[in-house]
One Martini backbone bead per residue (centre of mass of N, CA, C, O) as a GRO file, in nm:
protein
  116
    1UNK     BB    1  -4.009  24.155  26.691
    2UNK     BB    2  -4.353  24.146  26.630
    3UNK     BB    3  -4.537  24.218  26.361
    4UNK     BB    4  -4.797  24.109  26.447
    5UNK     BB    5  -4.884  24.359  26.611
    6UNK     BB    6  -4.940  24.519  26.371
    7UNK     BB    7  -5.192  24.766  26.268
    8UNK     BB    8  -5.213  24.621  25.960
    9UNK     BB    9  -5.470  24.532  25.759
   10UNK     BB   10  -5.723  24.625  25.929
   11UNK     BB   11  -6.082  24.585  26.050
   12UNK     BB   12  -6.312  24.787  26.232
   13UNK     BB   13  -6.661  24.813  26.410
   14UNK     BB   14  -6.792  25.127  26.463
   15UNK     BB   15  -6.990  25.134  26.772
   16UNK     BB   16  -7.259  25.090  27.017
   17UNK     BB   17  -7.172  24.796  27.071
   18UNK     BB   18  -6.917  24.877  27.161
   19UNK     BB   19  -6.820  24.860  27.484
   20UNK     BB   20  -6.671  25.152  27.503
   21UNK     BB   21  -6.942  25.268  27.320
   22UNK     BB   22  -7.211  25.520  27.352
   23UNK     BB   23  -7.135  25.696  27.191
   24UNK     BB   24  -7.068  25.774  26.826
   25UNK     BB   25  -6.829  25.934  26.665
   26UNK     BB   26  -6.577  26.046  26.447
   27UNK     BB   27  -6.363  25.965  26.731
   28UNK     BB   28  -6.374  25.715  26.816
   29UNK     BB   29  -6.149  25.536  26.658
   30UNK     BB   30  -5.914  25.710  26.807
   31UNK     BB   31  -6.028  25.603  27.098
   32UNK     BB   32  -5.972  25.276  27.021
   33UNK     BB   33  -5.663  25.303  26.918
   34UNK     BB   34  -5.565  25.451  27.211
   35UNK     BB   35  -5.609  25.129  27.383
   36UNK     BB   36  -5.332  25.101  27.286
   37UNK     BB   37  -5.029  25.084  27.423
   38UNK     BB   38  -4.860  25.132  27.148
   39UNK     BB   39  -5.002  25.381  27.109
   40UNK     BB   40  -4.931  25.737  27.054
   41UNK     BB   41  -5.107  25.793  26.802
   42UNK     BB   42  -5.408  25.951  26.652
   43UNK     BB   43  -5.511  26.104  26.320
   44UNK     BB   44  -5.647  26.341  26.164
   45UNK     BB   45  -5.605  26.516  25.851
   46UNK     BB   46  -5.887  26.429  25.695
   47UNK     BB   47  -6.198  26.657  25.738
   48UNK     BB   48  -6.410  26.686  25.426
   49UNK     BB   49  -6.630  26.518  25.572
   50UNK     BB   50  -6.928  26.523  25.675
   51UNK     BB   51  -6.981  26.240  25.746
   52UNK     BB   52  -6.669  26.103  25.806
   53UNK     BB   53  -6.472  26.054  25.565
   54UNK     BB   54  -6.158  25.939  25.719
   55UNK     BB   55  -5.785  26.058  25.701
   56UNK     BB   56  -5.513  25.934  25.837
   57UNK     BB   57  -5.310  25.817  26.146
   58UNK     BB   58  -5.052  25.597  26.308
   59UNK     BB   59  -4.856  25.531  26.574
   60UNK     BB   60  -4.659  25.293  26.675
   61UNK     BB   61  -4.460  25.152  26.998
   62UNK     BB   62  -4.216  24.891  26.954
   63UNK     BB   63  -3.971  24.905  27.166
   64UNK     BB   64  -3.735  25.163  26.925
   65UNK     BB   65  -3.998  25.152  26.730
   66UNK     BB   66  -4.144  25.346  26.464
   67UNK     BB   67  -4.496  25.286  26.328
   68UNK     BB   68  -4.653  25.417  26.030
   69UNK     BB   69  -5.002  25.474  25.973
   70UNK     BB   70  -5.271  25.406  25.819
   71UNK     BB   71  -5.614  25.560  25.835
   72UNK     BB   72  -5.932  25.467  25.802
   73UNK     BB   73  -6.322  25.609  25.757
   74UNK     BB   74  -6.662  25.516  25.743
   75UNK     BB   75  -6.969  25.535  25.687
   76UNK     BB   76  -7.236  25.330  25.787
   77UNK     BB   77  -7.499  25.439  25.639
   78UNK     BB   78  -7.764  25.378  25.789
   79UNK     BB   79  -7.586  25.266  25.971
   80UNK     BB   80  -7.403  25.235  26.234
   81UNK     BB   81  -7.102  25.409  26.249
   82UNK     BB   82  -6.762  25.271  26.157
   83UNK     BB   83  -6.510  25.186  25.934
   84UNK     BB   84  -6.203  25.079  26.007
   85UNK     BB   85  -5.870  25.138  25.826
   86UNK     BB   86  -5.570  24.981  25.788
   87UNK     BB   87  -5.293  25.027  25.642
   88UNK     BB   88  -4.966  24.993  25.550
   89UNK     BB   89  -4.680  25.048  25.581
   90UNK     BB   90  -4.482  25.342  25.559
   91UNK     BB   91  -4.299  25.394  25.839
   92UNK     BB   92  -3.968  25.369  26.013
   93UNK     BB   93  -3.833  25.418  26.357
   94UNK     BB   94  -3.534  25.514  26.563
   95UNK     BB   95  -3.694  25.629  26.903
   96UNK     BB   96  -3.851  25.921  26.911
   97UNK     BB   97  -4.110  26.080  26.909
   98UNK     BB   98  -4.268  26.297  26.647
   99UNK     BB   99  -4.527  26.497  26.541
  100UNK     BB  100  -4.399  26.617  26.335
  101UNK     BB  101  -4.260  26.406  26.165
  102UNK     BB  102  -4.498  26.237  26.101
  103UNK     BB  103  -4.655  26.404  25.979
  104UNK     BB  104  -4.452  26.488  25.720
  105UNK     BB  105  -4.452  26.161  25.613
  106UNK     BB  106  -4.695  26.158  25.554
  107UNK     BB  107  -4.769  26.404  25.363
  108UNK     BB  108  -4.518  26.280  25.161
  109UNK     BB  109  -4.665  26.023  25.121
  110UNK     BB  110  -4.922  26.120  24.986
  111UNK     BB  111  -4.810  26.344  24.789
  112UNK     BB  112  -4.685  26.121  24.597
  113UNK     BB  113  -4.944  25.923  24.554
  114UNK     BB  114  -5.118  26.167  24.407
  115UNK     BB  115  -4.817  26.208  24.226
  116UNK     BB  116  -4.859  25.897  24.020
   0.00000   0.00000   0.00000
């Protein structure tokens, strides 16, 4: 498996000069994460701004391996759309995907990172 595939450490500007959207909305990002074919899941977790200063996480999967990432996006404001950003691996495992357990990893990571 090579690591480089993996959508880690990465800034993307969502707007709508990007060739595949036309309206750009809070949920664009994750419709753009899921145009990966190892993307199996994008989700928002935290989405207590109304600006749309969310974040979430992604699972990727590659060979029999799940990927956790963590993921935000910023608004733009003045200007258009949203910068994504994805962070560090947070886990990994071999298998099947379960979004309950995905959920589940995440929030007792962010719940740890918060409580450092």
């Amino acid at each position: 498996m090579n690591k480089n595939n993996l959508l880690t450490n990465r800034e993307y500007l969502i707007d709508r000069d990007s060739p595949e959207y036309r309206y750009v909305n809070w949920y664009s990002a994750l419709r753009f994460l899921e145009n990966y074919k190892s993307v199996v899941c994008a989700e928002w977790s935290n989405t207590c701004s109304s600006a749309g200063d969310w974040d979430g996480y992604l699972v990727q999967h590659i060979g029999n391996h799940n990927f956790l990432i963590p993921i935000s996006q910023t608004n733009n404001y003045p200007r258009l759309g949203y910068t994504l950003n994805t962070g560090n691996l947070i886990a990994s495992w071999k298998g099947e995907y379960n979004s309950e357990d995905a959920l589940t990893i995440y929030c007792d990571c962010m719940e740890y990172e918060i409580n450092q």
